[in-house]
C-alpha positions in Angstrom: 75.2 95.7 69.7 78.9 95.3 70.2 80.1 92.6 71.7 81.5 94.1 75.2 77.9 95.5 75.6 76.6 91.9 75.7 79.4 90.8 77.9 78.2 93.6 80.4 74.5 92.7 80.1 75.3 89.1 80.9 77.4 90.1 83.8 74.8 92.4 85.1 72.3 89.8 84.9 74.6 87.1 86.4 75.4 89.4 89.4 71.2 90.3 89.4 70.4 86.8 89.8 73.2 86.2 92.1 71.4 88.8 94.1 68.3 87.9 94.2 68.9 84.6 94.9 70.9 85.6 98.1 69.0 88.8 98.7 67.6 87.9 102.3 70.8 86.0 103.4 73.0 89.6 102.2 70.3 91.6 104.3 70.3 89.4 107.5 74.4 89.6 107.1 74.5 93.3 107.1 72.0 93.6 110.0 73.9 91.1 111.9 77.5 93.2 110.9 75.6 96.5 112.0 73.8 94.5 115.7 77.2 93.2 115.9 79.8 96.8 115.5 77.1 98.5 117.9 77.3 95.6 120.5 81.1 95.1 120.3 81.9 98.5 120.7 79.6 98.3 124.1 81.3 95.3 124.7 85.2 96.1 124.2 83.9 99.6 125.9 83.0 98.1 128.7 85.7 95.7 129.1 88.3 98.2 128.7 86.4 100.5 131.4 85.9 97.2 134.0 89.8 95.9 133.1 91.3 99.3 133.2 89.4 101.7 135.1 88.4 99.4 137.5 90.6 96.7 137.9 88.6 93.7 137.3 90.2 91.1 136.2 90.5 90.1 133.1 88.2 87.1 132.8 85.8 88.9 135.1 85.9 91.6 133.1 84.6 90.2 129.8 82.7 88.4 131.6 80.3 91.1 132.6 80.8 93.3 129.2 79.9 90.3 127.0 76.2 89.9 129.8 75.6 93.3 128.8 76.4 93.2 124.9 74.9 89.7 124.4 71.3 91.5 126.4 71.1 94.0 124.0 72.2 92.2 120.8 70.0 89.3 121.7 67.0 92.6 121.4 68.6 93.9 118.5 68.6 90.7 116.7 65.4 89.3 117.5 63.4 92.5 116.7 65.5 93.6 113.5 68.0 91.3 111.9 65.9 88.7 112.2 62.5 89.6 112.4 61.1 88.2 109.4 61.8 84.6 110.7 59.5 82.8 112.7 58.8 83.0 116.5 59.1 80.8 118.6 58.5 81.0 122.5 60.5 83.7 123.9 62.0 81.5 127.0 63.5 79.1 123.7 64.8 81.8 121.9 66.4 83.8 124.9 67.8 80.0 126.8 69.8 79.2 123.6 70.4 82.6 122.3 72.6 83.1 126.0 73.8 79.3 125.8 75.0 80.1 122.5 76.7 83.1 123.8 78.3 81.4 126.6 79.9 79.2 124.1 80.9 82.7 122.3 82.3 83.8 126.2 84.3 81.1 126.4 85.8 81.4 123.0 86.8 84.7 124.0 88.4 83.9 127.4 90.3 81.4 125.9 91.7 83.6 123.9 92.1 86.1 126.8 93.7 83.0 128.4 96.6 82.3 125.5 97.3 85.6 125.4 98.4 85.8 129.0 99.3 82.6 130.0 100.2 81.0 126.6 102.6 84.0 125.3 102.7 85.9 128.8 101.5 89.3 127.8 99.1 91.2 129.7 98.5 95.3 129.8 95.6 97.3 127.7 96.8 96.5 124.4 97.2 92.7 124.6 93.9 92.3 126.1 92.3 94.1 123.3 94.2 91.6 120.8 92.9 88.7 122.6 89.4 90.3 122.8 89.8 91.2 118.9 91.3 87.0 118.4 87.6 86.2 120.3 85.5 88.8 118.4 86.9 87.1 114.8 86.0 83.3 116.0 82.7 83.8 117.7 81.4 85.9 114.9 81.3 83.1 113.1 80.3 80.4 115.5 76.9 82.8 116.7 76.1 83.8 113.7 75.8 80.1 112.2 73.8 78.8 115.1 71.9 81.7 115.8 70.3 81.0 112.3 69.8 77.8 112.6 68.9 77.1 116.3 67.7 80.5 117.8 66.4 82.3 114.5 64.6 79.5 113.0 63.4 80.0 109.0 59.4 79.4 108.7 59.8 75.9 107.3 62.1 74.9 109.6 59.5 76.4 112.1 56.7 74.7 110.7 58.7 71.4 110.4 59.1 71.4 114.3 55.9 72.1 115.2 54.8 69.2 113.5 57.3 66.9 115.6 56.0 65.1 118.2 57.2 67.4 121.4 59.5 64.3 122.7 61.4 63.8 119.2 62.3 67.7 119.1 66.1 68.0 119.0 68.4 70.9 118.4 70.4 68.7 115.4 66.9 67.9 113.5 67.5 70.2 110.5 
């Protein structure tokens, strides 16, 4: 065999393990980018038509489009991205998948809230960068701790249940 074949078959096989050893986290990541275009394109949608058609404010505004998006991607994501993970009660999951998204809300009005009081610019397109600045950060924050707190793994599952129920902490890993 000549030498570049080799070099290629031990790439490909690099890249293969690579793959299979990250398989599930690449699959939950494109589900979660797929839950996430479909649910910020209701979001900014609906922003855009409460902010502009309707003359909400702009806090109020995202606001109520990011109640509506986080609803349906909380469905989304329980029932697809992360559907092989284990269940817990649906009260837990939907309490902290919303208290994680108010964290992700008010990442977004503060950026709504630099935007228009920090560099005073306001209209249609400065609200959609400052909605684009909180899309970027909050994509990262919920998609961290909806994993590890909402979204548990089966271990980490099976390591709580066997807590005692007043030792059961959100930090426990």
């Amino acid at each position: 065999m000549p030498v570049s074949h080799d070099g290629r078959s031990l790439f490909l096989k690099i890249i293969a393990s690579l793959y299979e050893r990250w398989r599930h986290l690449v699959h939950e990541l494109a589900k979660f980018g797929i839950v996430g275009a479909v649910n910020t394109i209701l979001d900014f949608g609906l922003a855009n038509l409460l902010y502009l058609g309707f003359g909400w404010p702009s806090l109020g505004a995202k606001t109520g489009s990011v109640a509506v998006a986080a609803t349906s991607s909380f469905f989304m994501n329980r029932h697809w991205t992360f559907r092989h993970r284990a269940r817990t009660s649906l009260r837990r999951e939907y309490t902290l998948f919303f208290l994680l998204n108010g964290v992700g809300l008010l990442i977004a009005n503060a950026c709504i809230l630099v935007v228009e009081h920090g560099f005073g610019k306001t209209g249609a397109l400065w609200f959609n960068v400052a909605q684009v600045a909180g899309l970027a950060l909050g994509m990262v924050f919920r998609f961290t701790t909806y994993k590890r707190f909402v979204f548990v793994s089966p271990e980490r599952a099976a390591a709580r249940s066997l807590q005692p129920a007043g030792s059961r902490t959100g930090a426990s890993s």
